[in-house]
C-alpha positions, 0 to 999 in steps of 0.5 A: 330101092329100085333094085329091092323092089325088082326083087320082090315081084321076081320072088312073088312071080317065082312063087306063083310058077311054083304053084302053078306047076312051073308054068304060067301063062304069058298073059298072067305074067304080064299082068303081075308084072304090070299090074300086082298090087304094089308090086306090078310097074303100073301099081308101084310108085316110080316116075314112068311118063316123060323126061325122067321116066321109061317113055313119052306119049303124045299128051306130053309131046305137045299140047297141040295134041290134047287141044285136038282131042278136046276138039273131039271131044266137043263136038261129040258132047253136043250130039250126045248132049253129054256132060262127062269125059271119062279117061282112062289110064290119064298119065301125068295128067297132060291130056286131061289138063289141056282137054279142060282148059280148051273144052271144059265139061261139067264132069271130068273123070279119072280111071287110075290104077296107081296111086302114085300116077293119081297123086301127078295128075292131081298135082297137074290139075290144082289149078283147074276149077272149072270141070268137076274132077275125081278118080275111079279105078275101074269100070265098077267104080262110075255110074252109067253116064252120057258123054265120052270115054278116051283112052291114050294108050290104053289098050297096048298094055293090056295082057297078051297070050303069046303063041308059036305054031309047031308042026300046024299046031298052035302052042302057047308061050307060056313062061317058066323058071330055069335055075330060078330065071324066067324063060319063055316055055312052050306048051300044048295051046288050050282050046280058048287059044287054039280056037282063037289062032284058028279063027283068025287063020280063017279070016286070013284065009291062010294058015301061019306058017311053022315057027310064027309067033304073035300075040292075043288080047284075051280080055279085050272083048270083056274089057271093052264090054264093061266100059260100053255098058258104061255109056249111055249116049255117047262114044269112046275115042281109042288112041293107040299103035297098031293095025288091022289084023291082016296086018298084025298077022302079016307072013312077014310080022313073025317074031310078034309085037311085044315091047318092053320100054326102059329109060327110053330104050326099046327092046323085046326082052321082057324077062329083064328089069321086072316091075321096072319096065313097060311091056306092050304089044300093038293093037289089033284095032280089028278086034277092037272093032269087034269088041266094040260091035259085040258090045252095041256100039257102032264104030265111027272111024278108023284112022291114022293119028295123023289124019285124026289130028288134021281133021281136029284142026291140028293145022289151025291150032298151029298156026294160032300158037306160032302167031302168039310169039314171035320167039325163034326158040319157040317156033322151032321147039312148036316146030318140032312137036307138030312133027313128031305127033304127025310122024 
């Protein structure tokens, strides 16, 4: 099933670089092999969260993880005086549950693009009356509210255009059919990308150095935009890997930061098991920032997960879960989450 399924995003991807010319860009094929209608891994109906799927995040590691965010969570509902948490991207449901059962807000919405990850999350949260929950799949489906937006990553798979830089020129990597397998194919940048790298060399105060590849988000500004617009009174929380762009940019970060996640394994191959896989790239949390401001908001704070987690009281909530049982079992399995969500 898995298999019939691969097959046919390949066929729709294949006809679409036919139309296209025999190129398409790096960030269209992401977005149909993420995101295509019942095709796309986002969109089809397959187990991707936790033991039996391709990957696990932090909801799911520990509930120790979503008492911190509801703690956040609360104490910015009562400066705003806000009544909605809006999530984005909810996964198997982990983060809204422990989020409701710790702090539970008069509204509690959704935002899912599969139908099968909305049937989990649901089945997750059966028996939690004390929040009004409901599903959206974009931003064009809620009304403005006054509250919170989360979102656990979120942002890392949003569509990346790759580049490599030849000769100082900035060349798109695009993606291409060779005797009918995809490969990575080079073309001449257009100027929305070329205008992109050359502003970020400016910011570097260097030029990337010949052969270098990376990534850019081109729909960041615009989707952080359109959730912005969404608020009110209140803040967003973004929680993803990543750095700065000096960082994300550094000389020695020259093969990029794709990812592609299979049954817990990580590779860069992200032509293999399409629709099957979850490719990412990391977050430049500068041009976050930047979206962010562009759009009205004013940024809070930049910090480590580990860091935002102490400050949420990670270290009190721990204790109080050891002092409840005095299990071995159970201390060493508490043990063992606080140290990956710290890690």
């Amino acid at each position: 099933m898995a298999q019939q399924h691969s097959e046919k995003l390949i066929n729709h991807l294949r006809q679409r670089i036919a139309d296209a010319g025999g190129w398409i860009s790096f960030a269209d094929y992401m977005q149909q092999i993420l995101y295509a209608p019942g095709l796309g891994y986002y969109s089809a109906g397959a187990h991707k969260l936790g033991a039996a799927g391709d990957f696990i995040t932090a909801p799911e590691v520990s509930p120790l993880f979503g008492s911190c965010v509801a703690a956040q969570c609360a104490d910015i509902l009562r400066q705003s005086g806000g009544n909605t948490i809006v999530e984005l991207g909810a996964g198997t449901g982990a983060l809204a549950q422990a989020v409701i059962r710790e702090f539970p807000p008069a509204k509690y919405r959704i935002v899912e693009v599969s139908a099968d990850l909305r049937q989990r999350q649901a089945t997750c949260l059966a028996d939690i009356a004390s929040s009004e929950v409901s599903w959206a799949e974009g931003p064009d489906d809620l009304p403005t509210f006054n509250g919170v937006l989360v979102a656990n990553e979120v942002i890392d798979a949003l569509p990346v255009e790759r580049f490599r830089m030849v000769s100082g020129e900035v060349h798109a990597l695009g993606v291409a059919l060779d005797n009918e397998r995809f490969v990575s194919e080079t073309r001449i940048a257009g100027q929305p990308l070329i205008d992109a790298v050359r502003k970020i060399e400016d910011q570097l105060d260097r030029r990337l150095p010949d052969g270098y590849e990376s990534e850019i988000r081109p729909q960041l500004a615009d989707f952080i935009g359109r959730w912005a617009a969404k608020i009110t009174r209140g803040a967003m929380i973004w929680i993803d890997y990543g750095c700065s762009r000096a960082e994300y940019y550094a000389a020695e970060r020259g093969c990029g930061t794709l990812m592609c996640h299979y049954r817990h394994r990580a590779h860069s191959d992200p032509f293999v098991y399409p629709g099957l896989q979850d490719i990412t790239a990391w977050v430049d949390f500068t041009a976050l920032a930047e979206a962010g401001l562009a759009s009205g908001m004013r940024m809070s704070g930049y910090t480590t997960q580990a860091h935002f987690l102490l400050g949420c009281g990670i270290d009190q909530l721990y204790d109080t879960m050891r002092r409840a049982t005095d299990d071995a079992a159970e201390h060493i399995a508490l043990n063992e989450q606080l140290r990956r969500l710290m890690m």
